[in-house]
Every structure is written in C-alpha cells, then in structure tokens.
C-alpha positions as CSV (number, residue, x, y, z in Angstrom):
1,X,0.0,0.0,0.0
2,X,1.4,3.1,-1.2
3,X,-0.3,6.4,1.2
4,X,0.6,9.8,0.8
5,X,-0.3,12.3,3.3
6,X,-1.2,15.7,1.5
7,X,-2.7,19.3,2.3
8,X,-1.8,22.6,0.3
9,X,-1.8,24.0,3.9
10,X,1.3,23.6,6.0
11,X,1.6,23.0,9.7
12,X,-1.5,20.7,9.6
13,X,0.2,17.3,10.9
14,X,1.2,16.0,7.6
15,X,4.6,14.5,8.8
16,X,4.0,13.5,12.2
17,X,0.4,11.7,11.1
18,X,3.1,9.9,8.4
19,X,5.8,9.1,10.8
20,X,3.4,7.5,13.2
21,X,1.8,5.9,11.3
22,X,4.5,4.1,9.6
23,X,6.3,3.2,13.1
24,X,2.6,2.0,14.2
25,X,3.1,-0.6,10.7
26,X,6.5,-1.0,11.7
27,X,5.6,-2.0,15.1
28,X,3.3,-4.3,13.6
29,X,6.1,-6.3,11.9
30,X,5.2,-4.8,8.5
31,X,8.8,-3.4,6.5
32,X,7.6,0.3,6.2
33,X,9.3,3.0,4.0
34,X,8.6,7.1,4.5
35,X,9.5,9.1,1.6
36,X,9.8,12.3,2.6
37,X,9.5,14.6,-0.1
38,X,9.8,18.3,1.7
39,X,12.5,20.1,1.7
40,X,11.6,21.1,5.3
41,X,12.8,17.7,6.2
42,X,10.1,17.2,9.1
43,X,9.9,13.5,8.5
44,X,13.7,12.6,7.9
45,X,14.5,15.0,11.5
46,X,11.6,13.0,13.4
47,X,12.6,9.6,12.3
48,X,16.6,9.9,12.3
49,X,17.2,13.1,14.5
50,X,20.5,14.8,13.8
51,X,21.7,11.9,11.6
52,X,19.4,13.0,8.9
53,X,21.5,16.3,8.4
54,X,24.5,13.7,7.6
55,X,22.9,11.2,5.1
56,X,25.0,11.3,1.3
57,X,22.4,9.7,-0.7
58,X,18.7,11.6,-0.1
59,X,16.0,12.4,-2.3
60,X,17.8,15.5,-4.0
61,X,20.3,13.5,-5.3
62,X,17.5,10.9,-6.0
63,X,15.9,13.3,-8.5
64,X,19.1,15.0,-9.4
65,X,20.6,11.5,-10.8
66,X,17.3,12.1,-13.3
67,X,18.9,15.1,-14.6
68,X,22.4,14.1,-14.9
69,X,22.1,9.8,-15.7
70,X,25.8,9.4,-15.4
71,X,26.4,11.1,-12.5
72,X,25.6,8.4,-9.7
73,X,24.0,5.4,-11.3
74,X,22.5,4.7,-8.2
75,X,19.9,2.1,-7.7
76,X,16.6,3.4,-6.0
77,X,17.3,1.2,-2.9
78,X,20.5,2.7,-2.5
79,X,18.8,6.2,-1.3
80,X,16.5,3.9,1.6
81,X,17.9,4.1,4.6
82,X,17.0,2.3,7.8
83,X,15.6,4.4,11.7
84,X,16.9,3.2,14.6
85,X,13.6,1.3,14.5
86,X,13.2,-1.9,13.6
87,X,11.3,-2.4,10.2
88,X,11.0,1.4,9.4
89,X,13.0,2.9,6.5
90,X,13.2,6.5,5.4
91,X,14.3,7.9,1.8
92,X,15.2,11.3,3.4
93,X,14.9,14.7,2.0
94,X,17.1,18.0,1.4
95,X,16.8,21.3,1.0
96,X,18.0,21.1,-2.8
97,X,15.0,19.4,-3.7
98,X,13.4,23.2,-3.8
99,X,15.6,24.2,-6.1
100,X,15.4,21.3,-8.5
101,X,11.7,21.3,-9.2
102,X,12.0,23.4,-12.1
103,X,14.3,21.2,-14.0
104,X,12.1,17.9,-13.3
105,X,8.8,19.4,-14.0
106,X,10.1,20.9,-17.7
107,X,11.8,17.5,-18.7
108,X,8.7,15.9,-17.7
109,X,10.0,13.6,-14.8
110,X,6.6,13.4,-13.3
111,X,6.2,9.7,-13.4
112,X,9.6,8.8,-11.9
113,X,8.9,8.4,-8.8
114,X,6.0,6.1,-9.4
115,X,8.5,4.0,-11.2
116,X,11.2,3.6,-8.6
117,X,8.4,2.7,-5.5
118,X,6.5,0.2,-8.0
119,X,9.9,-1.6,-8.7
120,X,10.7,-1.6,-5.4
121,X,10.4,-5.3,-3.3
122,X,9.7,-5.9,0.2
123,X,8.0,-3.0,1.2
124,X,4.8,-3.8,2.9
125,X,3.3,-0.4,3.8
126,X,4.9,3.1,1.9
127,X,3.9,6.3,3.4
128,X,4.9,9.5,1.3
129,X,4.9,13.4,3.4
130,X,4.6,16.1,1.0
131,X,5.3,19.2,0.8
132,X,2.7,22.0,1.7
133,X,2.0,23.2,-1.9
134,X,0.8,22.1,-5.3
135,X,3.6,21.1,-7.4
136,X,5.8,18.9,-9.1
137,X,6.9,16.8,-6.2
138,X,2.8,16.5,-4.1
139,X,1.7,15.7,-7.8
140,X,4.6,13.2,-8.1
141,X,3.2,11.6,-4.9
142,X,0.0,11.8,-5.9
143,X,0.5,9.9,-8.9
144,X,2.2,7.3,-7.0
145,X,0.3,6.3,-4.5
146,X,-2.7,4.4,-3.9
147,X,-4.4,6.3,-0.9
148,X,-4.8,10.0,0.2
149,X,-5.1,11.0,3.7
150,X,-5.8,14.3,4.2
151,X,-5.4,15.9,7.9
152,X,-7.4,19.0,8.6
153,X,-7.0,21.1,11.5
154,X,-10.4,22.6,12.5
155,X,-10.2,26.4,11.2
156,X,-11.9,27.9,8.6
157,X,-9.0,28.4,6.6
158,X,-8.3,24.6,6.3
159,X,-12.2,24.2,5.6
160,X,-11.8,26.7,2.7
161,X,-8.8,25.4,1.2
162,X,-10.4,21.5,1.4
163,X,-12.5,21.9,-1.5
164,X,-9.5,22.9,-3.9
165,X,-7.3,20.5,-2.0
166,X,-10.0,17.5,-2.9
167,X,-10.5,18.8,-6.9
168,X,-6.7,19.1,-7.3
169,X,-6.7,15.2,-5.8
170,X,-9.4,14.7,-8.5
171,X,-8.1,16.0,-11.4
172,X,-5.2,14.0,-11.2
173,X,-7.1,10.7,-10.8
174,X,-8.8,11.7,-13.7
175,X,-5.5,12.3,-15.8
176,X,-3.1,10.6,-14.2
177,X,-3.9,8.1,-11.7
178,X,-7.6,6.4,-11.9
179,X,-6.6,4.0,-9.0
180,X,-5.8,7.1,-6.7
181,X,-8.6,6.8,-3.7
182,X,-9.1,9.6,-1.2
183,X,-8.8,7.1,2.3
184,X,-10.9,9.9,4.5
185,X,-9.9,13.2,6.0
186,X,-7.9,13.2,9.3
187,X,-9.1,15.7,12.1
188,X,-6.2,16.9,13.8
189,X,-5.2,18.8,16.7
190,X,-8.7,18.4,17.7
191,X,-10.6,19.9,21.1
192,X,-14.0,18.5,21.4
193,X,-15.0,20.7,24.3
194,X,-14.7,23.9,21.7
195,X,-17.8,24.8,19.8
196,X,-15.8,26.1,17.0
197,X,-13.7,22.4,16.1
198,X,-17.2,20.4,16.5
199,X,-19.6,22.7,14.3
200,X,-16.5,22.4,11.8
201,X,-16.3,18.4,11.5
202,X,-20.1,18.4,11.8
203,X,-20.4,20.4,8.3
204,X,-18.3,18.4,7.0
205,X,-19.7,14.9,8.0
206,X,-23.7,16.5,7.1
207,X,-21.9,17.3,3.4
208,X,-20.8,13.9,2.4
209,X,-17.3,14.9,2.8
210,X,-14.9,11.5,4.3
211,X,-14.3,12.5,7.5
212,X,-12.6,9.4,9.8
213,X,-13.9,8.5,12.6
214,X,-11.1,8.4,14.8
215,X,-9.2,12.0,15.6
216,X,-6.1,13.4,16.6
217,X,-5.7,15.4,19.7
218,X,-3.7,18.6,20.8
219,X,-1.1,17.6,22.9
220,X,2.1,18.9,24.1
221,X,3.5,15.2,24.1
222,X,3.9,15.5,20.4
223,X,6.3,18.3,20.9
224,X,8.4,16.3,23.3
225,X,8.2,13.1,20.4
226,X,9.6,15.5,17.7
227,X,12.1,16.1,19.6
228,X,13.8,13.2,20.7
229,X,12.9,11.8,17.3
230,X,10.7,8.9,18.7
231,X,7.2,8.4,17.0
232,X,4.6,8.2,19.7
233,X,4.1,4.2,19.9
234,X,7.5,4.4,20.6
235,X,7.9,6.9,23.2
236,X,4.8,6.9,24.9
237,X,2.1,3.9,23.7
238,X,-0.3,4.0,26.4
239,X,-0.6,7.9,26.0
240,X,-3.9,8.7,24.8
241,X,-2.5,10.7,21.3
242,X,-0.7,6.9,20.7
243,X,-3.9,5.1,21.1
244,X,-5.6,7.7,18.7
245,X,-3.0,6.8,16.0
246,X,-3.3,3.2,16.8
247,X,-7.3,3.6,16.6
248,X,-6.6,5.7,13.4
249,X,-4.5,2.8,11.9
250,X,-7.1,0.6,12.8
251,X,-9.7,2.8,11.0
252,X,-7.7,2.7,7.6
253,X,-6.8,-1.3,7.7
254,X,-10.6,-1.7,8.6
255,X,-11.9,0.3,5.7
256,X,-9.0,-1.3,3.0
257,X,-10.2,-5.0,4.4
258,X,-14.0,-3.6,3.5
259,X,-13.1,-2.6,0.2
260,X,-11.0,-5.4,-0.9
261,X,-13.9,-7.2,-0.1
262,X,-16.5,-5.0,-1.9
263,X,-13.8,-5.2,-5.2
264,X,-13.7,-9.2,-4.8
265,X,-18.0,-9.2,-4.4
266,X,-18.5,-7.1,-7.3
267,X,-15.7,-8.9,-9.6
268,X,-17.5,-12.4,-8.3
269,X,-21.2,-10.7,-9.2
270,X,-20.1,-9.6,-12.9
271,X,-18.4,-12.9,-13.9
C-alpha cells in the first residue's frame, strides 16, 4: 500500500500523522518505507534526529541523478535508509530538492517516482509526506500512491482550502492516476469541548465529505516526540495521542479490508 499524506496547507500534521503511522506498521512487523519529499525535512529529523542532516544519498540527489544519468548510477534502494527502528525505513529529504523542481517538471520527470516505489520489493506499507503546496513533487506523490489522507486542522481556513485541495486530488485521478482513492480526511489537533472544532467536523460529515472517525488530539507530548525523534508508539504507547493513532490505523486497515472485499463481491457478481 502506497499512502501519501497531502494538504496545500502547512503546519496541519502531515509528517508527524506519516511518521506514526508508519512506526505504528512497523511496530506491527510490517517493513515500512517514508518518503519524505519536503525540503523542510520534518519527517527525515523525526525519524533519524540529527543523523538526517549527515545522510549522502537523499531524495535530492534521488531526482538529481534524473537530470544528470551518469552522475551516480545509483539504484533506488541505495537512497533507503534504515531508523533506529526496527522495520521502518526513510528515503530522506534536502533542502536542494526546492531548487530542483523546475528542471524535473520541464523535462517531464513526473512519473519517476511512481516507477522507482513500484519496482521496489519488500515494502509492505509506503507512506509519502509532502510538501505543503501544489507542485511537481505532491503531484509526483500523488500519482504514486494508492491512498490519500488528508489531515485537517479545524479552522476555517483549512475548511476553505479543502474543497480545492480534494478537486486538485481529483483531477489527477482523472488524468493521471484512476486507481488514486481519497482514504478519508484526518481531524487533527482536535478539542472537542470547543464549539468552534465540532460545528466544523459536523459540516463536514452532514456534506458527504470522508471525514474518519477516529481524531487526533492537541497535545504537548507530540512536541516532546519531535524532539527526541521517537514516533509516539515508541515513546509513549499507552498515552492517549498513541492510542488515537493506533485507533486511526485501525480505522484505515478496517476500511482497506472492507473494500477489498466490496472489489472481490463485485468482480465475483459480474463474472
């Protein structure tokens, strides 16, 4: 399963939803793979700490060995690297990947990406964090994964920026990636004692919109997670943000099971 957390907005949770996540796959036994493609390096800092800032063979040069073929002639595995958790791998970012997007998206490198993760073997579960913007490397993501999660952190500017955020996921399904499934949008930093946070979800559920069931809460614990670089099943499982991931993750592997069995039904029905 290829997942990639996206939302034009920024500070909405997209890399720590991804990193705990993945360790909460990892933890599961699962071999797990983020591919952190912003040049903010969030997810590469939360899952290797300062080693990130030291690692040769990152995503830059990933993308830069596009551009230049004979300059490494590096395999795609090369640029995985493993945590200091067991079963969890990171393909880490840089800053240079800013600066590079201009030269992909004019030699049309688009689907490269989705070529290196579908060649890849022995990944059970691939979680990509993007960048918080609209270009060449979220629609690289986009057309390389199989699910969307979207977080959404209960103000009116993340409910006004949704609708875009979910046609920009649809157009490229339509053009690029039919197979591309919006998994549900995930309420973050959420306070259910504020009026403001529940009318918000509420709107959103009575419009049809795919709002999960299980949210994310605001907790300074997260902060103390980032920094020692230890995903929350890690640091702290029996915390109550932990047990909303694991109930998140449990959401997601529900709803894939239900669906794989809808696909199977529906293939069965038509034969």
């Amino acid at each position: 399963m290829i997942r990639v957390i996206f939302n034009q907005k920024g500070g909405v949770g997209k890399s720590t939803i991804a990193c705990n996540l993945a360790a909460i796959d990892a933890r599961k036994g699962r071999r797990t793979l983020v591919v952190d493609l912003d040049p903010q390096c969030n997810s590469s800092q939360y899952l290797l700490g300062n080693a990130a800032e030291g690692v040769e063979l990152n995503l830059a040069k990933f993308f830069d060995q596009m551009l230049s073929f004979s300059l490494y002639g590096k395999d795609t595995g090369d640029f995985i690297h493993p945590t200091p958790f067991e079963n969890l791998y990171v393909m880490p970012a840089h800053p240079d990947l800013e600066g590079l997007q201009g030269k992909l998206e004019s030699r049309y490198k688009i689907y490269k990406l989705r070529d290196a993760l579908k060649g890849l073997d022995g990944f059970d579960a691939v979680y990509i964090d993007t960048p918080p913007a609209m270009h060449f490397f979220t629609r690289s993501a986009l057309i390389a994964a199989e699910g969307c999660l979207i977080p959404f952190d209960c103000d009116d500017f993340s409910r006004r920026a949704l609708y875009s955020l979910l046609e920009n996921v649809r157009e490229i399904r339509e053009d690029h990636n039919p197979g591309l499934q919006v998994e549900g949008i995930v309420v973050n930093q959420f306070q259910p004692r504020a009026n403001l946070p529940r009318k918000l979800v509420r709107e959103l559920i009575d419009e049809g919109l795919p709002v999960l069931g299980a949210s994310l809460s605001s907790s300074v614990k997260i902060r103390e997670s980032h920094e020692l670089a230890r995903p929350m099943i890690y640091l702290a499982p029996s915390h109550k943000l932990a047990l909303e991931f694991v109930a998140l993750h449990e959401e997601l592997e529900s709803r894939r099971k239900k669906a794989r069995t809808e696909k199977t039904t529906r293939a069965k029905s038509a034969a």
